[in-house]
N, C-alpha and C positions, 0 to 999 in steps of 0.2 A: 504494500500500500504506500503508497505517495500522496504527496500535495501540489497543486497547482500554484503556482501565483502569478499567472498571466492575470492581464487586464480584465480579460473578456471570463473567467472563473479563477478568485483571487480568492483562495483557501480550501476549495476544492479538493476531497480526496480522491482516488482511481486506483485502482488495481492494474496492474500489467508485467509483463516479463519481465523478470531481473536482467537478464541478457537482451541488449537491443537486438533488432531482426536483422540489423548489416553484421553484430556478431555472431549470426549462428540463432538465435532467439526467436521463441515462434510467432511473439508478435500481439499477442494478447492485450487487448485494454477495454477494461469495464468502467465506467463512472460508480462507484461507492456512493456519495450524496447525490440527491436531488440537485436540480438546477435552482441555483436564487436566483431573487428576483433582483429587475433592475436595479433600486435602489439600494440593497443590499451589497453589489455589487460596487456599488459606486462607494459607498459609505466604506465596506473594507479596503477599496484602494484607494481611498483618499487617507483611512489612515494609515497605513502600508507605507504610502507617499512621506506621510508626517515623522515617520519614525525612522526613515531611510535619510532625509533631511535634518530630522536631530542629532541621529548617527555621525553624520559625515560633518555639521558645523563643532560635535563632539571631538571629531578626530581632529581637525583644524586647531581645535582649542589647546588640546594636548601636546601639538607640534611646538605651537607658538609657546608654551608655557616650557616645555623643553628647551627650548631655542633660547628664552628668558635664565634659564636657570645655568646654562652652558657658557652665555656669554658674563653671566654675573661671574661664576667661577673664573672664568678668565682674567674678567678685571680684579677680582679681589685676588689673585696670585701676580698680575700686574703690580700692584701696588703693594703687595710684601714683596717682593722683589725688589722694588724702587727703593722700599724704606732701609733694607737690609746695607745697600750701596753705599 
């Protein structure tokens, strides 16, 4: 069993071959849930969207805050160094 998260069935489970059919696999696929409805649809990928967008201005933050904490190291062995001289 798998999950979807296309647009078009965004949480979606399905059943099908563990082996795709270009490897040798027979090919099988059944829908498990029912089909939702439009709005449902829309409402899970809009939050999907929201949480892929917190995700990634998340990773941004974390870079920046590294990059902050690298350069501060820098300067503060800059300035023992300077003072030792």
């Amino acid at each position: 069993m798998k999950t979807s998260w296309t647009q078009s069935n965004p949480g979606r489970r399905f059943l099908c071959c563990k082996t795709s059919k270009a490897r040798g696999g027979c090919g099988y696929f059944r829908w498990y849930d029912d089909e939702m409805s439009a709005q449902a649809r829309r409402v899970i990928w809009g939050l999907l969207k929201r949480v892929k967008t917190y995700e990634l201005e998340r990773n941004r933050s974390r870079k920046v805050w590294m990059i902050c904490i690298v350069v501060g190291m820098i300067l503060a062995t800059w300035i023992y160094v300077t003072k030792l001289s």
